[in-house]
C-alpha positions as CSV (number, residue, x, y, z in Angstrom):
1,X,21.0,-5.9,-9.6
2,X,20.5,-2.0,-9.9
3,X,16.8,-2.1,-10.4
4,X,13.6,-4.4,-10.0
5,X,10.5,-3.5,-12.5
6,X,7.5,-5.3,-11.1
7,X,5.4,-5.9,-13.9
8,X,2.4,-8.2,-13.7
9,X,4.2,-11.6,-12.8
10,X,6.4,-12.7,-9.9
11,X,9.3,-11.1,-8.4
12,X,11.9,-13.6,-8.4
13,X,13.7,-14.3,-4.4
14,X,17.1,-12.6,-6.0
15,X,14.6,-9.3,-6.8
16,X,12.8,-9.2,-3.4
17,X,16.6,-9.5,-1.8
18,X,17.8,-6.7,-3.9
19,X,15.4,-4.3,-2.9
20,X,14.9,-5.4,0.8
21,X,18.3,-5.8,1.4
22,X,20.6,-4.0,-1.2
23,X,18.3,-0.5,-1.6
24,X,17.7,-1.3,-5.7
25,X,15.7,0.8,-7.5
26,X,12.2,0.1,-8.2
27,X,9.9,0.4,-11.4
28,X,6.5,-0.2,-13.3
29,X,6.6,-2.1,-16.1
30,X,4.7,-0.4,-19.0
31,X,2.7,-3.4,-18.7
32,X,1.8,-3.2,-15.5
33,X,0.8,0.6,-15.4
34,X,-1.9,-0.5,-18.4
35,X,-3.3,-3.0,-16.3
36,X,-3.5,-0.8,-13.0
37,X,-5.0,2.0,-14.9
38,X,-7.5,-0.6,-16.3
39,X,-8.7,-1.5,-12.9
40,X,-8.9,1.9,-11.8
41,X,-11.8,2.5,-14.4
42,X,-13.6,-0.4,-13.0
43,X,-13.9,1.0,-9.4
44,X,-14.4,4.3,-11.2
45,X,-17.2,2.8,-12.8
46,X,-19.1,1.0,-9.8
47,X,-18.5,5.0,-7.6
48,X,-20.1,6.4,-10.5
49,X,-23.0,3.5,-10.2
50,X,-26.6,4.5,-8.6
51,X,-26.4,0.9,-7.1
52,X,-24.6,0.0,-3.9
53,X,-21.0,-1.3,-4.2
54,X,-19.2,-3.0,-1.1
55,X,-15.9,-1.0,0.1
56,X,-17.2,1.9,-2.8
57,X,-20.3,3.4,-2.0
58,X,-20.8,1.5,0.8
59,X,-19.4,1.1,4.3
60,X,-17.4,-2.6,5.4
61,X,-18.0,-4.9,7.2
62,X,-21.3,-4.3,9.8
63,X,-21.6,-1.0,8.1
64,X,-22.1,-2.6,4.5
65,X,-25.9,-1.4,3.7
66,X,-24.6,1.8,5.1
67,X,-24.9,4.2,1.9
68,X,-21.8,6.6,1.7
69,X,-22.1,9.8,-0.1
70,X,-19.3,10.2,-2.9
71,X,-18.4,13.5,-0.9
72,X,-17.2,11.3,1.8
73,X,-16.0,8.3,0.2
74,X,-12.1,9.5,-0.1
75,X,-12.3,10.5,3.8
76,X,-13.8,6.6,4.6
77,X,-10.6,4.5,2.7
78,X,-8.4,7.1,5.1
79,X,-10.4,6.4,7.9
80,X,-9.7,2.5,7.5
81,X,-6.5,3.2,6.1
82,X,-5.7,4.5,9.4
83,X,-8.0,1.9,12.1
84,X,-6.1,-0.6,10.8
85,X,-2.5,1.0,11.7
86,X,-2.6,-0.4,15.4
87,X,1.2,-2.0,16.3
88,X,2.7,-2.0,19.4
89,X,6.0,-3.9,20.7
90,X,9.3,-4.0,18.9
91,X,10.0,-2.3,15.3
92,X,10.1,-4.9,12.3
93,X,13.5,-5.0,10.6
94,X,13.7,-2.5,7.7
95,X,14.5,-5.3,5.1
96,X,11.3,-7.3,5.9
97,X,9.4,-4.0,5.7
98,X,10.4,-3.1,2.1
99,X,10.0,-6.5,0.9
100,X,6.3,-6.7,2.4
101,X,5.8,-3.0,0.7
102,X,7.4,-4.6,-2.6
103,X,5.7,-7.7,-2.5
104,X,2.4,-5.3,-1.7
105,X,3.5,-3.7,-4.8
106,X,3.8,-6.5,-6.8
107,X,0.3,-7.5,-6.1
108,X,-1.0,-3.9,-7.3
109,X,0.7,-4.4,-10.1
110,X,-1.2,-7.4,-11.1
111,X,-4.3,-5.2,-12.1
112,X,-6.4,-6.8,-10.1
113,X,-7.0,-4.7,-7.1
114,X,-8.2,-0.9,-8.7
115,X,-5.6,1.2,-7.2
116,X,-4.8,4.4,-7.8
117,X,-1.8,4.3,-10.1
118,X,-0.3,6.9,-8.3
119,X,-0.7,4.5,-5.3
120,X,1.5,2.4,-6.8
121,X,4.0,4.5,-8.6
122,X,4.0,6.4,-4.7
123,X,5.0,2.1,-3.5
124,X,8.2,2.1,-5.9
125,X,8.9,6.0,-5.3
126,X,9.5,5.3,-1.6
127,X,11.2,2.0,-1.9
128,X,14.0,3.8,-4.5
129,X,14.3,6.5,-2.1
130,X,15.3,4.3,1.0
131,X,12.0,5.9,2.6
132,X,10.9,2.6,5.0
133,X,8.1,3.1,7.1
134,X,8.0,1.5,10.9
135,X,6.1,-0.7,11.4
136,X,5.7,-3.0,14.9
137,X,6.0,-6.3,15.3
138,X,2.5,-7.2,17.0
139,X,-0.6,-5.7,16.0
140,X,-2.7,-7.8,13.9
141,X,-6.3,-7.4,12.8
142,X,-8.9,-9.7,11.2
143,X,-7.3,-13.6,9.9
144,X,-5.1,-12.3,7.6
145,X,-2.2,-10.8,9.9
146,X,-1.3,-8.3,7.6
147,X,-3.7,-5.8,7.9
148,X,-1.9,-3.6,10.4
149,X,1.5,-4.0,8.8
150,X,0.2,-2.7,5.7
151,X,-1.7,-0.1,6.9
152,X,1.4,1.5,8.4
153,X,2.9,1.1,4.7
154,X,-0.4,2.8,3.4
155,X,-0.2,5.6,6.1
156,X,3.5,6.5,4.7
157,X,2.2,6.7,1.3
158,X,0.1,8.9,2.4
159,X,1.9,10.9,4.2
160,X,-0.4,10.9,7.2
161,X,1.2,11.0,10.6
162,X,3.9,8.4,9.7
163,X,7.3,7.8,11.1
164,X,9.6,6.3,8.6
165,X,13.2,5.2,8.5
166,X,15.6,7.1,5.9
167,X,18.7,5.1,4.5
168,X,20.9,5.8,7.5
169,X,18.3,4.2,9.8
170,X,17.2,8.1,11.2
171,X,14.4,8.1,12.4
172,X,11.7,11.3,10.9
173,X,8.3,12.1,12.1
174,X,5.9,13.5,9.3
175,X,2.9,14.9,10.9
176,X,0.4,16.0,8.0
C-alpha cells in the first residue's frame, strides 16, 4: 500500500500500519475536504456571532465568560496550542507518533471538529514527507491523556518551536 486517503470513515489496521510503519503517502478524500470545509463555516459563523461562543469568542475552561476580542482570538488557540505541549521522559517511537497524527487526521476528516482545512491537508503533508514530530512519553493533561501528545503534533504543524524527526531518524530544531 503506496497511499492512504482518509476520507470520512475508518482507516482500516492495514492503513494505520502503512503509514506508521511503512512511510505511505497520505491523502484527503474529495469527500472529506467538502465536509471539513463545511465545518469550517460553522465556527466561521459563531466568530462572526455578537453572542459568546465557548473556545471561539470566549476563553476555556475558568476563563469561559472571559470575552476575547476577534483581534486576539488566533493568538489564544496558539497559546493553548502550546500550554498543552508539556512532555518530559523518554521520546515515543516514531511509528506510534504518525499513527496518533493519522488517526488525529482521520478524526478531522470526519467534518465534525471545524478545522482549518489547511490544518488538515498540513496533517497528511507531514506524514507523506516522513516529517514526525517528538513527542515524550509522560506528560499528560486533563482525563483524556492525549492532550499533550497532540499538542506537540499541533505545534509541528505549526511550525512553532518544534523538533521533529526526518526519515533517517535526524533529529532538526525549527525555531519560528
Amino acid at each position: 500500500m503506496n497511499n492512504v486517503i482518509v476520507g470520512t470513515g475508518p482507516l482500516s489496521f492495514a492503513e494505520v500500519v502503512a503509514v506508521a510503519r511503512n512511510g505511505a503517502a497520505v491523502t484527503l478524500s474529495a469527500e472529506a475536504a467538502a465536509e471539513i470545509a463545511a465545518s469550517r463555516k460553522v465556527i466561521e459563523a459563531l466568530a462572526d456571532d455578537s453572542a459568546p461562543h465557548y473556545g471561539v469568542s470566549t476563553g476555556f475552561g475558568a476563563l469561559a465568560t472571559k470575552h476575547i476580542p476577534p483581534e486576539s482570538r488566533a493568538q489564544l488557540q496558539r497559546s493553548l496550542v502550546r500550554s498543552h505541549a508539556a512532555g518530559s521522559g523518554p521520546e515515543v517511537e516514531p511509528e506510534v507518533t504518525r499513527a496518533m497524527m493519522l488517526l488525529r487526521l482521520s478524526t478531522l476528516a470526519t467534518g465534525r471538529t471545524g478545522v482549518r482545512l489547511a490544518t488538515a491537508q498540513t496533517y497528511a503533508q507531514m506524514l507523506t514527507a516522513g516529517i514526525t514530530p517528538v513527542v515524550r512519553e509522560y506528560g499528560s493533561l486533563g482525563c483524556s491523556g492525549d492532550l499533550a501528545p497532540l499538542a506537540h503534533c499541533a505545534l509541528a504543524a505549526m511550525g512553532d518551536r518544534a523538533q521533529i524527526c526526518g526519515r533517517e531518524g535526524d533529529h532538526i530544531s525549527q525555531r519560528h
